[in-house]
Each structure stands twice: as structure tokens, then as C-alpha cells.
C-alpha positions in Angstrom: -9.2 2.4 -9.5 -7.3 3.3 -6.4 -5.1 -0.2 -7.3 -3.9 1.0 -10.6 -3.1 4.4 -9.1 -0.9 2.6 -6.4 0.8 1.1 -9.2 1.6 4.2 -10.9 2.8 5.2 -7.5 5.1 2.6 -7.3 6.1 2.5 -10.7 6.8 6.4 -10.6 9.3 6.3 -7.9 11.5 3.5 -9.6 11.6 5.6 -12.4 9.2 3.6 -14.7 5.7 4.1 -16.1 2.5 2.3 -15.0 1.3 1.9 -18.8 3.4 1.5 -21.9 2.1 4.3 -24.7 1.2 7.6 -24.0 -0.9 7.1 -20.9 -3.9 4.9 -19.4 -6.5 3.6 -22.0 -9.4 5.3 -21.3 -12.3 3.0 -21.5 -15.8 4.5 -21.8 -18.4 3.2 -18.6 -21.7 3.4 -20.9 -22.6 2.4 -24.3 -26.0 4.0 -25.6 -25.9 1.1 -28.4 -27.5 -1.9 -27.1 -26.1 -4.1 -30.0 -22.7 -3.0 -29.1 -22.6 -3.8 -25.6 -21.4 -7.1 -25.8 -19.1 -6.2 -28.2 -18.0 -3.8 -25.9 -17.4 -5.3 -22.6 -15.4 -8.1 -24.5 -12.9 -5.0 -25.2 -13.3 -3.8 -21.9 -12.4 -7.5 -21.0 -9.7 -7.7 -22.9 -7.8 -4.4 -22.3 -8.3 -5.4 -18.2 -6.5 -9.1 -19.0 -3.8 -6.4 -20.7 -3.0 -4.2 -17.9 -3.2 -7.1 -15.6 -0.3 -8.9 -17.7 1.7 -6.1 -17.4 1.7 -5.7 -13.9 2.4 -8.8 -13.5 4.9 -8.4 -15.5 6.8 -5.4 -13.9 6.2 -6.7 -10.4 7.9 -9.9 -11.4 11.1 -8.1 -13.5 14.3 -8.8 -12.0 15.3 -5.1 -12.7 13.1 -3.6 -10.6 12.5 -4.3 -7.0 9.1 -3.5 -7.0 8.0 -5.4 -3.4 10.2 -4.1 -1.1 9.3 -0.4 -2.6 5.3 -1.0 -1.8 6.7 -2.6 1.5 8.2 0.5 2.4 5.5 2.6 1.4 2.9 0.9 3.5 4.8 0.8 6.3 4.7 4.9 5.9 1.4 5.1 5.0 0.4 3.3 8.4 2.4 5.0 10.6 1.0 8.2 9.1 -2.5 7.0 9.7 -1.2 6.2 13.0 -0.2 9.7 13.9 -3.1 11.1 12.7 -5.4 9.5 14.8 -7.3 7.9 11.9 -7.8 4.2 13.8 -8.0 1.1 11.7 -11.7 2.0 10.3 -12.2 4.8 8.9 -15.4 7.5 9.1 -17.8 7.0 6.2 -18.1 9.4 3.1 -17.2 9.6 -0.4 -13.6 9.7 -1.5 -13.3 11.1 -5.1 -10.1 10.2 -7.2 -8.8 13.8 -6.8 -7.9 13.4 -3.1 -7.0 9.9 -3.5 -4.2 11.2 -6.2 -4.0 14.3 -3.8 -2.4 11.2 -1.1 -0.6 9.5 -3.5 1.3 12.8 -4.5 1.8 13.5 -1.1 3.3 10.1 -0.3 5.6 10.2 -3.5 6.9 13.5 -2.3 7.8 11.9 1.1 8.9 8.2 0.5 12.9 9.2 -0.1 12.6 11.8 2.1 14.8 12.2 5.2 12.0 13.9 7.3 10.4 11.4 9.3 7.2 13.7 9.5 6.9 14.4 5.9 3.7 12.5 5.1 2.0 13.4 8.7 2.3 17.3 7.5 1.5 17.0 4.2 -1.5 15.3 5.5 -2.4 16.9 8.8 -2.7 20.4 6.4 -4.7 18.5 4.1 -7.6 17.8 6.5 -7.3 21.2 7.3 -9.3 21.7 3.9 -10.5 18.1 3.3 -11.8 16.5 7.1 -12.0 13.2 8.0 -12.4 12.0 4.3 -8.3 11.6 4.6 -8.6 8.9 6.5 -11.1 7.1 4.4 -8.9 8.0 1.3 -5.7 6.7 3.6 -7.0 4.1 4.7 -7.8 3.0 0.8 -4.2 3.5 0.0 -3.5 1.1 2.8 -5.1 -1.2 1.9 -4.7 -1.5 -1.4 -1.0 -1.7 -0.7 -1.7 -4.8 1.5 -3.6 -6.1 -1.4 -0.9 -5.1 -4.0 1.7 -7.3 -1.5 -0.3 -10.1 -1.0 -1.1 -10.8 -4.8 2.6 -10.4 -6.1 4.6 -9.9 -3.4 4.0 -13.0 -0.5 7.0 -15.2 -1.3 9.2 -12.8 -1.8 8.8 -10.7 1.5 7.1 -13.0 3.6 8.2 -16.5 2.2 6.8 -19.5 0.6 4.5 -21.4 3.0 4.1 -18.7 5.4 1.1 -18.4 7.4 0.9 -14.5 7.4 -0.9 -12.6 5.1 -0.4 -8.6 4.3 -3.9 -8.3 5.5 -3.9 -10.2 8.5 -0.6 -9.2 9.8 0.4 -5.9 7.9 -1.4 -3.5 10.6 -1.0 -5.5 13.1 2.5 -5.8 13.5 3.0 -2.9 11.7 0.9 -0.6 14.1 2.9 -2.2 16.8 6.3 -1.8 15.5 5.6 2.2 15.5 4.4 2.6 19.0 7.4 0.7 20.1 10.1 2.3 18.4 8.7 5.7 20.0 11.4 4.1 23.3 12.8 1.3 21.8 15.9 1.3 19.2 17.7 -2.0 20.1 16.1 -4.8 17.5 15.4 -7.5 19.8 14.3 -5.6 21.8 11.9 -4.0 19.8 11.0 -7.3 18.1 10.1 -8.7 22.1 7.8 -5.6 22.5 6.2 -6.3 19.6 5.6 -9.8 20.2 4.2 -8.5 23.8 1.8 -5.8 22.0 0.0 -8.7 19.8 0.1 -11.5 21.4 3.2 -14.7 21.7 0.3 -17.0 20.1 -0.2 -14.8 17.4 0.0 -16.5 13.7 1.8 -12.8 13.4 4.4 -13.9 15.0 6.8 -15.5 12.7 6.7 -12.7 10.3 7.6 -9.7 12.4 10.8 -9.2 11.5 9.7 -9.5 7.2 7.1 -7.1 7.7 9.3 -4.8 9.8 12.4 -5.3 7.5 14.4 -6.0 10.2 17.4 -8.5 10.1 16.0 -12.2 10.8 18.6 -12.7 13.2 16.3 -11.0 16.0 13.5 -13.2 15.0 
């Protein structure tokens, strides 16, 4: 669930639609017929293949730059987790898809937005009312960002044959890059502090500068 909401996410703030037609096909979870089960999950089957093809299909357009938009929305979904003190696990307890979308509002509202502390408010007065469940729902937005990237989105960001993964190196270096940019602006600097923070042996290494969008040149 939370993948296809990410999608919509992402597909909302390039001005598209997640779903062609009038909205998400709503697929029922229980059939009291036994006879029609099968019949059933072969539709179920069937519609999923759908949806898959056309994500596929909108991640790969050449009219919509799709990658680099998830890129920059993890990277301000982890530093808001970062700022909010919710670690890299997070505390256990249900997540319904109302705070989930709740997130995903909140992070649409803030990705153009000028205020570096957009997301960290919007959030920080939401577990006000919700609790530590933020970071569980967060910390599913996260990662199924990382997944999103990883599936459709490797060669393009990270390039073909690289050793890194989103979900090996994403947090990593991206958890890095943000506590040193709080005293570090210069890029090769920032890259060497980096480096420093998780290690010169690191399989990370070669993709710092992808994952941090920053200029190759410093790598």
C-alpha cells in the first residue's frame, strides 16, 4: 500500500496522476463464494500486472523526471526523521493508512517549499496528537522511497554497474550528509566529512556525491 501511495506522491507533484480513469481500482480482500475465488484472484492478478506496467511506464517516460523527484524527496524525508529524533528503527505499533497519507500530505506541502523546516513542523505538531507512530509511518515512507529508487531508478541516479544500493547507502550517506552540512558548505569539503563519518572503505563511497546530488567533480 504505502508504495502505491508514494507513487501518487510523486506523480502528484509533477503534475500527473498515479492511475489513468477516475481513481484507484478498488479490489475487494474477501470473496464469500468459494467457486469464485480463483476466478477472483486471477483478476486481482491481473489488475496488479496493470498498475505495475504503468508505473513502469511513467517512471521510464522521457517527459517526466520522475527519479530525481523521489531522490529529492527522500533525501527530505530523512533529514526530517533525522531532526526528529526518530533513529533508523523505528518504535513498534500499528500505522493505519490515514497517518501514512496524513505524511505524504505533509511532505507534498513541503517538497517546493523554501522553508528548510517545513516537514520537521508539520511533523513535530503531528506527534503532538499521533506519538511515536510518526516515526514508524516515516520511517515506511523512507523506505519505500529507497525501494521505489532501487527498482526504477539505479542507473539513472546511481549508474550502471554501481555497487551501491538505495538501501545500503541511501541513510547512510544520506544521514551523514545532513549532520555535516550543519558546519560545512564548501562541497569537497563536505564530501571529505562524509567520507570520514562512514568510513574511506566503505562500498558507499563511490556514490556520495549521486546520492547527495552534488556535482561529481568533488567526488
Amino acid at each position: 500500500m504505502i508504495f502505491f501511495l508514494l507513487i501518487s506522491l510523486t506523480a502528484s507533484c509533477l503534475g500527473q496522476e498515479a492511475y489513468p480513469g477516475d481513481g484507484a481500482m478498488l479490489i475487494p480482500e474477501v470473496w464469500e463464494e468459494p467457486h469464485l475465488q480463483p476466478i477472483m484472484e486471477e483478476f486481482k492478478a491481473s489488475v496488479h500486472r496493470a498498475q505495475t506496467t504503468f508505473i513502469k511506464q511513467t517512471l521510464n517516460s522521457t517527459e517526466i523526471t520522475v527519479c530525481p523527484m523521489m531522490q529529492e524527496v527522500l533525501t527530505l524525508v530523512t533529514k526530517a526523521r533525522i531532526a526528529l529524533d526518530c533513529g533508523s528503527v523505528a518504535p513498534s505499533g500499528p500505522v493505519g493508512e490515514e497517518l501514512q497519507e496524513e505524511i505524504l500530505e505533509a511532505t507534498r506541502s513541503c517538497v517546493e517549499s523554501e522553508d528548510d523546516h517545513c516537514l520537521v513542523e508539520k511533523l513535530a505538531n503531528l506527534m503532538k496528537s499521533e506519538g511515536g507512530v510518526v516515526c514508524s509511518a516515516l520511517l515506511e515512507v523512507e523506505n519505500g522511497l529507497k525501494t521505489a529508487l532501487d527498482m526504477f531508478c539505479h542507473e539513472e541516479l546511481l549508474g550502471a554497474g554501481s555497487s551501491c544500493s538505495w538501501w545500503s547507502c541511501g541513510t547512510k550517506v544520506l544521514s551523514a550528509g545532513a549532520t555535516c552540512a550543519i558546519d560545512i558548505a564548501d562541497p569537497l569539503a563536505l564530501v571529505g566529512c562524509v567520507k570520514e563519518v562512514i568510513g574511506a572503505g566503505s562500498q558507499c563511497v563511490p556514490c556520495i556525491c549521486s546520492i547527495l546530488h552534488i556535482s561529481s567533480k568533488w567526488c
